[in-house]
One Martini backbone bead per residue (centre of mass of N, CA, C, O) as a GRO file, in nm:
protein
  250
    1UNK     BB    1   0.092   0.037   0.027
    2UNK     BB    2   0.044   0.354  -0.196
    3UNK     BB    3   0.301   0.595  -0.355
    4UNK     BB    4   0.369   0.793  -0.603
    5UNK     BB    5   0.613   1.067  -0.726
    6UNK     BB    6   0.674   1.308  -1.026
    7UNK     BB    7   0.894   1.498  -1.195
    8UNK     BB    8   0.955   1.636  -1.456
    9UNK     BB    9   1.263   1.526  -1.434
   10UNK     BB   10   1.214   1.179  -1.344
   11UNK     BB   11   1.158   1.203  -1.058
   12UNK     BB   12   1.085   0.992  -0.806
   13UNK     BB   13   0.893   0.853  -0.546
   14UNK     BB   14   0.783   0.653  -0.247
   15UNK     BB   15   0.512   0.534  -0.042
   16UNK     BB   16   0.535   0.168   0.036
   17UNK     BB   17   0.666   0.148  -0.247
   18UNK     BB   18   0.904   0.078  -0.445
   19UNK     BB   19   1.204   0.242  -0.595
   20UNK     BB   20   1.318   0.290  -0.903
   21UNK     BB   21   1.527   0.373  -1.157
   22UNK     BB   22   1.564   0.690  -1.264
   23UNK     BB   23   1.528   0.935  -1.493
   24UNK     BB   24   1.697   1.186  -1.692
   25UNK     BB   25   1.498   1.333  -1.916
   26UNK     BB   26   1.623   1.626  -1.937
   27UNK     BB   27   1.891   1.511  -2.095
   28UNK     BB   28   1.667   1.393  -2.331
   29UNK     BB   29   1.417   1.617  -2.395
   30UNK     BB   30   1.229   1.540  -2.155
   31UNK     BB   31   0.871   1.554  -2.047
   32UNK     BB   32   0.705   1.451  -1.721
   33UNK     BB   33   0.362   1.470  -1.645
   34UNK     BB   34   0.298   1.093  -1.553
   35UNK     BB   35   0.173   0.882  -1.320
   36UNK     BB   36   0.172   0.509  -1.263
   37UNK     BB   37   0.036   0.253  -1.095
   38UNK     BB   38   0.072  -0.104  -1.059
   39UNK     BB   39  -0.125  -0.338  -0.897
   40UNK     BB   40   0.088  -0.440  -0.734
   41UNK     BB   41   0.328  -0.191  -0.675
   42UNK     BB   42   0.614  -0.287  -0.820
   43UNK     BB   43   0.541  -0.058  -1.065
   44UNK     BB   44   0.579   0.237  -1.324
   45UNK     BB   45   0.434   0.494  -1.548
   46UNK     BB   46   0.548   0.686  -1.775
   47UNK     BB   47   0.514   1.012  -1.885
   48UNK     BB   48   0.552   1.226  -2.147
   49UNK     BB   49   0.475   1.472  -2.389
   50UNK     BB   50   0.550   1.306  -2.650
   51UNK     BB   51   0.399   0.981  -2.523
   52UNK     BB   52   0.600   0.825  -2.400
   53UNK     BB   53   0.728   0.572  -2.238
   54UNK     BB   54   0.801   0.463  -1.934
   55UNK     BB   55   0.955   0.153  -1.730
   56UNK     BB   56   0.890  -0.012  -1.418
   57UNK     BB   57   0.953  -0.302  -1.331
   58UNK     BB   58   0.631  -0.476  -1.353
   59UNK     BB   59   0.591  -0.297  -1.582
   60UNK     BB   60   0.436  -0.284  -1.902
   61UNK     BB   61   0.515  -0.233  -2.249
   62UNK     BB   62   0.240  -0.098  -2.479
   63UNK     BB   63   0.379   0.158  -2.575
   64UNK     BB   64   0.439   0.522  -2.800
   65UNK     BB   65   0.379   0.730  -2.955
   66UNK     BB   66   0.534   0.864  -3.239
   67UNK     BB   67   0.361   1.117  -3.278
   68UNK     BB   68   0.282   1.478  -3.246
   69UNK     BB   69   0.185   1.751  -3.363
   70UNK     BB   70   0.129   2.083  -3.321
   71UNK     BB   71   0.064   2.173  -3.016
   72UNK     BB   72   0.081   1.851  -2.900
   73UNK     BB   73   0.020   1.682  -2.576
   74UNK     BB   74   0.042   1.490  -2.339
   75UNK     BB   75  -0.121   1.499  -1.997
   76UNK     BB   76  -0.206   1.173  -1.972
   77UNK     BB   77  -0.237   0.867  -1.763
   78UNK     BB   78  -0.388   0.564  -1.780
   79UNK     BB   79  -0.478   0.242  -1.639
   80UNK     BB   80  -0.592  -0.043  -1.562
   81UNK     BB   81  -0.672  -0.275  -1.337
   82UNK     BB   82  -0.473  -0.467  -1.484
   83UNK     BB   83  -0.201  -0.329  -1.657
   84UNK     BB   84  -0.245  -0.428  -1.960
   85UNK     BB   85  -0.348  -0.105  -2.036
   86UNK     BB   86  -0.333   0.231  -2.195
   87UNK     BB   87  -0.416   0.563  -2.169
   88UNK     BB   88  -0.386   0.853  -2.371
   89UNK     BB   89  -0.380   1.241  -2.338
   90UNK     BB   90  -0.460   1.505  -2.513
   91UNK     BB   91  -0.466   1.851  -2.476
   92UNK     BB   92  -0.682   1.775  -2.743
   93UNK     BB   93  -0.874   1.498  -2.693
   94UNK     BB   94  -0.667   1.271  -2.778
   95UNK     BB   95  -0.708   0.916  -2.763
   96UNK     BB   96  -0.483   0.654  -2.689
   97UNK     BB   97  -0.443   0.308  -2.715
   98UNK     BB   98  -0.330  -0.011  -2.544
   99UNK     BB   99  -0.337  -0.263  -2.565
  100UNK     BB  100  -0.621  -0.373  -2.392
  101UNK     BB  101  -0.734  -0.093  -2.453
  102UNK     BB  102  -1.058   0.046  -2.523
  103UNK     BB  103  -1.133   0.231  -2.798
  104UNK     BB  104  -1.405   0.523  -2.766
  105UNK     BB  105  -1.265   0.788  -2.834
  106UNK     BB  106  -1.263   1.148  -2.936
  107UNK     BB  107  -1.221   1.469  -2.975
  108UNK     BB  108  -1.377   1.618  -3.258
  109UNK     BB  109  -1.320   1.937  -3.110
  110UNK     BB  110  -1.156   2.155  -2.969
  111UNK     BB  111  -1.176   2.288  -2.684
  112UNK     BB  112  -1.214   2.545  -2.463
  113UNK     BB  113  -0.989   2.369  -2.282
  114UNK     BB  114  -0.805   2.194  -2.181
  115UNK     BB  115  -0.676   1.879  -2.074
  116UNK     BB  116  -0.642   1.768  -1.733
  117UNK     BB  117  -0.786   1.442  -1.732
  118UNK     BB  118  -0.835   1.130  -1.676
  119UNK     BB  119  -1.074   0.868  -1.657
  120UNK     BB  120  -1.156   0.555  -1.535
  121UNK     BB  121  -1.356   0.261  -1.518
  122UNK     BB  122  -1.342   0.053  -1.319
  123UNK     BB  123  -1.414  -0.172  -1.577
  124UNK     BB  124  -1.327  -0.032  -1.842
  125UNK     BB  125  -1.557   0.038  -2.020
  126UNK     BB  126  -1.482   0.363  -1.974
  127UNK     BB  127  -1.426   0.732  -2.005
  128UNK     BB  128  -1.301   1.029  -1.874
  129UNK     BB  129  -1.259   1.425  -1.980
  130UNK     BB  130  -1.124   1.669  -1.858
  131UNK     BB  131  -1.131   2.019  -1.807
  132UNK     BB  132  -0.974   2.310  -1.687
  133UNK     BB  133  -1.262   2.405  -1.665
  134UNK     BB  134  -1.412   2.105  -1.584
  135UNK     BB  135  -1.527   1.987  -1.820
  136UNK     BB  136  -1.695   1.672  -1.971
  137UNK     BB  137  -1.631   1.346  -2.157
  138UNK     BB  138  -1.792   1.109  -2.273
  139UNK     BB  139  -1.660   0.723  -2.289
  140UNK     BB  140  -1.896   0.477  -2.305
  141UNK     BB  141  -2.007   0.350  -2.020
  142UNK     BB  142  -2.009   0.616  -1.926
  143UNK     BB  143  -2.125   0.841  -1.693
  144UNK     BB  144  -2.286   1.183  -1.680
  145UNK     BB  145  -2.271   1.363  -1.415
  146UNK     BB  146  -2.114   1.635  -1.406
  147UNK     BB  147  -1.989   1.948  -1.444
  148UNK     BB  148  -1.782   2.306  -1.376
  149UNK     BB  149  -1.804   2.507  -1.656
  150UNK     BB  150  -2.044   2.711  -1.471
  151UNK     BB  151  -1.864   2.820  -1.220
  152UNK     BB  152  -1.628   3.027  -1.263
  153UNK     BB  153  -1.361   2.953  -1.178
  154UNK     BB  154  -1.062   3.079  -1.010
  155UNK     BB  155  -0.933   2.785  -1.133
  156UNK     BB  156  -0.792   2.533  -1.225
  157UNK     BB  157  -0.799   2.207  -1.346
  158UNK     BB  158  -0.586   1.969  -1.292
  159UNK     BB  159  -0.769   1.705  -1.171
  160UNK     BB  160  -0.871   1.363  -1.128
  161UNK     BB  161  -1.142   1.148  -0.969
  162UNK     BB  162  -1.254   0.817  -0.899
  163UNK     BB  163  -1.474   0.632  -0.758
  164UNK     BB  164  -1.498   0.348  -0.672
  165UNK     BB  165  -1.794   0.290  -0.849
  166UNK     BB  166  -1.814   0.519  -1.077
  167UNK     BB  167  -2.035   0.720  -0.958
  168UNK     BB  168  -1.812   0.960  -0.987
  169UNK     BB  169  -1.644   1.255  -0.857
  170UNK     BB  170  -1.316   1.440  -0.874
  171UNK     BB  171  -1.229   1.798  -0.852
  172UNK     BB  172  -0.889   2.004  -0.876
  173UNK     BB  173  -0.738   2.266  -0.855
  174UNK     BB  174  -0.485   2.504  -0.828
  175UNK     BB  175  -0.561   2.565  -0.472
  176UNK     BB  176  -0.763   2.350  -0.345
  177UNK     BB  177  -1.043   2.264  -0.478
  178UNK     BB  178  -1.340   2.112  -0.461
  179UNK     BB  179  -1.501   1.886  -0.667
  180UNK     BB  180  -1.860   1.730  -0.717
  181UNK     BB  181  -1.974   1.401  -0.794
  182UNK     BB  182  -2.190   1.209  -0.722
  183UNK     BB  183  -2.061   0.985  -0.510
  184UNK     BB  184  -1.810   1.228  -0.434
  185UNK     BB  185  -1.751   1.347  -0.155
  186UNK     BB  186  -1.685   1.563   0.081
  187UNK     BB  187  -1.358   1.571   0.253
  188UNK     BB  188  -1.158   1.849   0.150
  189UNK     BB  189  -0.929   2.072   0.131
  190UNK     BB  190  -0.625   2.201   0.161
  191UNK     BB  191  -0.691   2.476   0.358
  192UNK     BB  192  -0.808   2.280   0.596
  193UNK     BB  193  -0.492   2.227   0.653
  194UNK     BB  194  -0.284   2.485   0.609
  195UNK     BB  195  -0.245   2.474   0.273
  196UNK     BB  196  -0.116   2.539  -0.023
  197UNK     BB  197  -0.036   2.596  -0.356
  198UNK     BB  198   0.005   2.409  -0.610
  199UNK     BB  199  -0.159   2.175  -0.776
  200UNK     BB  200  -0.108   1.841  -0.925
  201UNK     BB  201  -0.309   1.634  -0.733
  202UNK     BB  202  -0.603   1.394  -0.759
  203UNK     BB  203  -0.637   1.095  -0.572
  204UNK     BB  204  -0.766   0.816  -0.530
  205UNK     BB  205  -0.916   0.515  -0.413
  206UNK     BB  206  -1.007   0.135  -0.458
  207UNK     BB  207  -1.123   0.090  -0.134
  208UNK     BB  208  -1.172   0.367  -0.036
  209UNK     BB  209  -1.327   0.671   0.098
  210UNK     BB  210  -1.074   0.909  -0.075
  211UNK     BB  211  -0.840   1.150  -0.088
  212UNK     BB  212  -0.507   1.299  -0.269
  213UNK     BB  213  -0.310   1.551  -0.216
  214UNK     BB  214  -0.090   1.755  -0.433
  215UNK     BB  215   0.168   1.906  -0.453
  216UNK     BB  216   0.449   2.099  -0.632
  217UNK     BB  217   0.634   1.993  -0.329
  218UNK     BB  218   0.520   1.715  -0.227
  219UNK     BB  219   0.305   1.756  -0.074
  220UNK     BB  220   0.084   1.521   0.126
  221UNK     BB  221  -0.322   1.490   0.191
  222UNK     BB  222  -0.547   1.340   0.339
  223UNK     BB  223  -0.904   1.200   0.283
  224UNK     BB  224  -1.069   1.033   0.487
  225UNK     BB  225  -1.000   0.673   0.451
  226UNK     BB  226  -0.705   0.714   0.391
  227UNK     BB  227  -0.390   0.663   0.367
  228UNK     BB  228  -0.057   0.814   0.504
  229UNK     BB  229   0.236   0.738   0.431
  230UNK     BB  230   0.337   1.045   0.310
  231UNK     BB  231   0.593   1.279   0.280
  232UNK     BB  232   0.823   1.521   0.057
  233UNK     BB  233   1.130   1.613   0.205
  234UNK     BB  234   1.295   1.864   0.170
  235UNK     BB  235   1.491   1.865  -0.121
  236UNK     BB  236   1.434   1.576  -0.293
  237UNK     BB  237   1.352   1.728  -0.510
  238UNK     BB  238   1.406   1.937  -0.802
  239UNK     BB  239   1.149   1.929  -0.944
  240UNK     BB  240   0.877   1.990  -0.981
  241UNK     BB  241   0.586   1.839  -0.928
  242UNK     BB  242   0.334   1.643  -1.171
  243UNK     BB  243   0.267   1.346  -1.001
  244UNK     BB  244   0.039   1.137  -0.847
  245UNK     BB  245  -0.018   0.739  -0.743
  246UNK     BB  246  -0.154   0.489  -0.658
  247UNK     BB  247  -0.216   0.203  -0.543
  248UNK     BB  248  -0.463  -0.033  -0.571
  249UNK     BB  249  -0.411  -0.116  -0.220
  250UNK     BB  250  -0.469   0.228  -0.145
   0.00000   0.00000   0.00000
């Protein structure tokens, strides 16, 4: 039981869950978006904005992107329940499917605002994407609880998640205010702690109900019946944390 959270930089941090030698992939002209941990909690897979994957442990590599447009970036990877295959999209909600993930469609318009987060439905059924404004769209045979894209926040969403039941989300901003939807409650904001943003990650547990907010400094506060194996202990990261994810068993 743990999570995992990674720099732009391809630096890794762990807690709960082993170690793995990571890339410093600035140095290759890369940069890091997003983190997943594989079901077992033993491997974990990174996503460049250039579409790459890169893969550590027992985490297997199902692909990447060959190539992606102008001005188009991966913003987010999503994994299976099963670790089989794994969905990316990018920054204009085009979205790209590997191993056994089955692709379910894109935006096929441009959005008002950036795609700033995939998510899957617990049964791998099919998937949201959320926009920087709130906005939601659905594909596959998820449903559509609400969107935020009509709240006028006043700063965008940067993550989300779903909960155990696939009937629900959380969005939270990029200040630590968090927006609910379906059977997802309100179990607290980043203020509600002490604590300030800018946020870079709102992930769910697969067991229990609450989430973990983690800021670009590496804090990361627990809500709810989540377990809180740790936070980033000062000058630990390089650069910026740009994403954590939980294990399965988290």
């Amino acid at each position: 039981m743990g999570y995992a959270m990674v720099s732009g930089a391809g630096d890794v941090v762990t807690f709960g869950l082993p170690l793995h030698t990571s890339l410093n992939v600035n140095s290759q002209g890369r940069r890091v978006v997003d983190i997943a941990v594989g079901p077992s909690g033993m491997g974990y897979w990174l996503a460049t904005s250039a579409g790459e994957v890169l893969v550590f442990g027992d985490s297997p590599h199902h692909g990447s992107i060959a190539a992606l447009g102008d001005g188009r970036e991966v913003v987010a990877i999503a994994v299976l329940p099963t670790g089989l295959g794994y969905y990316m999209v990018t920054n204009d909600g085009e979205v790209h499917a590997f191993g056994t993930a089955e692709f379910h469609g894109s935006l096929e318009l441009p959005p008002q605002s950036p795609i700033a987060d995939i998510l899957i439905a617990p049964d791998g059924g099919g998937y949201w994407l959320v926009g920087s404004d709130g906005g939601v769209f659905t594909f596959g045979s998820v449903p559509f609880l609400g969107s935020a894209a009509s709240l006028e926040l006043s700063n965008p969403i940067v993550s989300a998640a779903v909960t155990p039941t696939g009937e629900g989300y959380w969005m939270v901003t990029k200040s630590g205010a968090v927006v609910c939807f379906g059977d997802a409650p309100d179990l607290g904001w980043l203020s509600d702690v002490g604590l300030e943003g800018p946020v870079v990650s709102l992930a769910s547990s697969r067991r229990a109900i609450g989430y973990w907010i983690t800021t670009v400094r590496g804090e990361v506060r627990a809500f709810g019946d989540v377990l809180f194996p740790g936070t980033a202990p000062p000058g630990v990261l390089i650069s910026p944390v740009v994403s954590m994810a939980p294990s399965a068993l988290s």
